[in-house]
N, C-alpha and C positions, 0 to 999 in steps of 0.2 A: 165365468170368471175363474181364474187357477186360484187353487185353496193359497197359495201366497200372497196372493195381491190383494186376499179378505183384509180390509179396513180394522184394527187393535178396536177392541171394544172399549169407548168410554161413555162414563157417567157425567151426563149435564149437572150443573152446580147451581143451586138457587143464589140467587141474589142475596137472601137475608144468611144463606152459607157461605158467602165467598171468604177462603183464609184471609186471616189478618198481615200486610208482611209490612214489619217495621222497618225504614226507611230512614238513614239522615236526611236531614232537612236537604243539606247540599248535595244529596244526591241527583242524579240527572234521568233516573228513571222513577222517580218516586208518583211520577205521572204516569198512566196507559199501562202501568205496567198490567201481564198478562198472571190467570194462576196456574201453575203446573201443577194443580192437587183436582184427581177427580174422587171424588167422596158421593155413595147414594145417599140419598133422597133418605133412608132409616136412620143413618146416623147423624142426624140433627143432634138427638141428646147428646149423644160422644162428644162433637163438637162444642156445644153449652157448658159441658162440664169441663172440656179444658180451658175455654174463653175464661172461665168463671172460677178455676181453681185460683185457690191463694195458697200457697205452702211455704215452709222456708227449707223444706227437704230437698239437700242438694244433689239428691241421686236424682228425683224425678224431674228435676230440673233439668240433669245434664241428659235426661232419656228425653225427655221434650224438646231440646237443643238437639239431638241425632234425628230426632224423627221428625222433627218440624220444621227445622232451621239446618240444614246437615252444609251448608255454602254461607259463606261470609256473605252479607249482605252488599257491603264495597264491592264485592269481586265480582260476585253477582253482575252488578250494574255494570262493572267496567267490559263485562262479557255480553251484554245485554244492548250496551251503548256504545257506539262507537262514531266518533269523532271525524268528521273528513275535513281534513289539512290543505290547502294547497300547497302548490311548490313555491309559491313565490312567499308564504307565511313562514316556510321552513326558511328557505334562505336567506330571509332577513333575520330570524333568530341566528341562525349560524354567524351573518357578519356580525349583528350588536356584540356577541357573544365574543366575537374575537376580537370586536375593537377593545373591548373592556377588558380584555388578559392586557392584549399590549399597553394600554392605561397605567392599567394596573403593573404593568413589567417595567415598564419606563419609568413611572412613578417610585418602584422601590430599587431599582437604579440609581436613580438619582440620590436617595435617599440616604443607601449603601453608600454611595462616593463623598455625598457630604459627610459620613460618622466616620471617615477615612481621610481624609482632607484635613491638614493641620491649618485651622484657626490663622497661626501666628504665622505663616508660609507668605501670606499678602502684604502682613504688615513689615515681614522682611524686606523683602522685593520693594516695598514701597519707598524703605528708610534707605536702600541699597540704592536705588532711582534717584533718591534725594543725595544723597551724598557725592553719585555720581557728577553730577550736576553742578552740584557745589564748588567740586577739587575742577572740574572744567572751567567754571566760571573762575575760582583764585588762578588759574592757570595763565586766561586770558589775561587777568588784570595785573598779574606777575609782569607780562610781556610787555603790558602796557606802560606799567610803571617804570620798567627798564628803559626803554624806550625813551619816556619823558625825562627820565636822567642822563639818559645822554646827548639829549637836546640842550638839557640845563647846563651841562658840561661845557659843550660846544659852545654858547653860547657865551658863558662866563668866561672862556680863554680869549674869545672877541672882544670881548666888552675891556678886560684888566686887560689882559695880556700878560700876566703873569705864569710864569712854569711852577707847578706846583712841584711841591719838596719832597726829598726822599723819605721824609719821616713820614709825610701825605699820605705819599703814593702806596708803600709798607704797611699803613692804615686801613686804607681802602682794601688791597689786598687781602689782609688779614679778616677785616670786618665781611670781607665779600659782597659790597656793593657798587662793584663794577666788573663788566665784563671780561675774562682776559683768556688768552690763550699765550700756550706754552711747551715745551718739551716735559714731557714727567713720565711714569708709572699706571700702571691699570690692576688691579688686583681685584680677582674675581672668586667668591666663596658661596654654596648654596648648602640646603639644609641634603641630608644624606637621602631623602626619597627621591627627593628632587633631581639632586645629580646622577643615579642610577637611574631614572627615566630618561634624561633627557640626552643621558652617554651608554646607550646597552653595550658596547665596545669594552668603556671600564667597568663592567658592576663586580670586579675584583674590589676596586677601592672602595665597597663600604665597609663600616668597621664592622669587625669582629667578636667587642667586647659586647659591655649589654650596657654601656654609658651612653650608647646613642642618641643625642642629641639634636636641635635646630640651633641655628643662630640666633644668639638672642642682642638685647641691645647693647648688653655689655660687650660683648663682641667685636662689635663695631668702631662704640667709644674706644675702646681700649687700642684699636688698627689706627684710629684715627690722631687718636693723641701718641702713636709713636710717631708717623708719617710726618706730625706738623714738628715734633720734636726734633726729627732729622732731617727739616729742610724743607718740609712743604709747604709751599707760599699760597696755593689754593687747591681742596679736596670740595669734592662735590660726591655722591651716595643717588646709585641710581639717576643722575641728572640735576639732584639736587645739592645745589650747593650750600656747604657749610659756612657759616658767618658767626656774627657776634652774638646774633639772638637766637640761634636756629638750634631745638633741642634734641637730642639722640635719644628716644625714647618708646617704651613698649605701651599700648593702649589697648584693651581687651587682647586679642589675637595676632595683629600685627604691629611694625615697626615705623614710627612715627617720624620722618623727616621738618622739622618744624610742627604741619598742618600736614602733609601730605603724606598715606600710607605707600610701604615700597613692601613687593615679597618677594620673594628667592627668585630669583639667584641675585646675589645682591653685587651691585657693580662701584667698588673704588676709584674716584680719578683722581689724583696728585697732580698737581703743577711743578715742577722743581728742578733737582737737576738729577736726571733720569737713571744715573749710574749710579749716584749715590743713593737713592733711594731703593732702586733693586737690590741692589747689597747690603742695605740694612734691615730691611723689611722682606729680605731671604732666608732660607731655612737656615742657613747657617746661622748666623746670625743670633736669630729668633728659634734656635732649637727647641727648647724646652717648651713654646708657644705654640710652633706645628707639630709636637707630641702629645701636646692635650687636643689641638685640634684632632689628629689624625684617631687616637681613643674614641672621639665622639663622635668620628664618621663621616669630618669634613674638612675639606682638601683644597686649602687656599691657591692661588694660581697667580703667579705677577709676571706682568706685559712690560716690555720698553714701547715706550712712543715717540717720535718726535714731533707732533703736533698736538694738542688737546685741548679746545676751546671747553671754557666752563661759561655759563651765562653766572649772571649776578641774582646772589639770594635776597628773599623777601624777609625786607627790615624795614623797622620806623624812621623814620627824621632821629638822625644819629648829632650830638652838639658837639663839640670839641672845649675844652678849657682855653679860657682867652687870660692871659696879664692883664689883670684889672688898671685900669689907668687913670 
């Protein structure tokens, strides 16, 4: 046999010799394990004496630590023991593993969107849906009621036969509880963002100063009570006709037709007589009116028409004074 292949000399280890190696409980070799210490057969007492020393001396300590113990006991094991996996053990941990990120990702997604999410966004929408609803429904029942007055009309000049009177008819007109169409005026005015959107052609004419303003309701009033001043027999606002009850008026953000909100670009109709209205309620005229408008950045417009049906606005049961008799 070649002197290399001679077998390392070792010492057999008696049973009541075997080293002590301390072990966590959870360890997985703390079973079978084998001793890598060969020690002869003389040094039993060596042995006894370190089994058996007690000291608090922390040098021999840590010399008993290198020479007895020189490998972590853990590390030991995990070197000593080794675990076999299959593939299909590993791949089910990889999927749980990523189902639980995306869980987990969608979970604080969601979580993120709702701390981002305005609350009071639904309740908007809600009250927006509701309202909508509402100005459709008085819409319908506006039409309805027209309707049934001028069946009641119709009916009542069958039945008397009576032509009603000029002071009536001036009445009704005034009050705007009946339908009518006519020759008159169109005058069209919008807030200064509004009409530079909706004309890129002129965005010369928004103002220049820093007075920039919207239409407001006084605005309106103020167009209105010239137009009936100089002749107009019936104005309507966006579609909506003015009457005896019907108020001009501003409520939170927008402009109030009676019940009915209108927004820019806001649309005048006049009944009357068409010449004379354009020349009153023209810049000439009204200079000092279209120089505060034109300061504020808004740019009235008047139309001749000669056709312009207004429908009749929404009133109550109107009485007349009677001669007591």
């Amino acid at each position: 046999m070649a002197p290399d292949s001679v077998a390392p000399v070792s010492f057999p280890v008696p049973q009541e010799n075997t080293p002590v190696h301390r072990r966590a409980v959870f360890s997985r070799s703390i079973r079978g394990i084998d001793s890598h210490h060969a020690l002869a057969a003389t040094d039993d007492i060596a042995i006894r004496a370190r089994r058996r020393r007690k000291t608090d001396d922390d040098s021999l300590r840590l010399i008993d630590d290198l020479v007895n113990r020189p490998m972590d006991p853990m590390f030991s094991d995990s070197r000593l023991v080794h675990e076999h996996r299959s593939a299909v053990s590993i791949w089910f941990n990889r999927i749980v593993v990523f189902l639980i990120c995306v869980g987990v990702g969608f979970a604080g997604s969601l979580f993120v969107q709702q701390l981002q999410s305005d609350p009071r966004k639904q309740v908007r929408q809600t009250l927006i849906s509701q309202l909508e609803d509402r100005n459709d429904t008085i819409t319908q029942l506006t039409g309805d009621v027209n309707a049934l007055k001028t069946q009641v009309d119709d009916q009542s000049k069958r039945i008397s036969g009576n032509v009603k009177s000029d002071t009536l008819i001036q009445d009704e007109l005034v009050n705007g509880t009946v339908r009518v169409t006519g020759p008159g005026i169109t005058m069209t005015l919008a807030d200064p963002i509004a009409a530079s959107q909706s004309d890129q052609s002129t965005s010369t004419r928004v103002g220049s100063s820093n007075n920039i303003r919207v239409v407001t309701d006084l605005d309106l009033q103020q167009l209105v009570s010239l137009m009936f001043g100089n002749g107009a027999e019936a104005i309507a606002i966006n579609g909506n006709r003015i009457g005896a009850q019907t108020s001009i008026r501003k409520a939170g953000g927008h402009i109030l037709i009676g019940m009915t909100a209108i927004e820019s670009p806001y649309t005048i109709e006049a009944i009357g007589d068409k010449n004379v209205l354009a020349e009153q309620m023209g810049s000439r005229k009204l200079a000092s009116l279209y120089d505060s408008f034109k300061k504020a950045g808004i740019y009235p417009q008047v139309s001749t028409s000669n056709s312009i049906t207004l429908e009749a606005a929404v009133a109550g049961d109107i009485q007349y004074a009677e001669r007591n008799k």
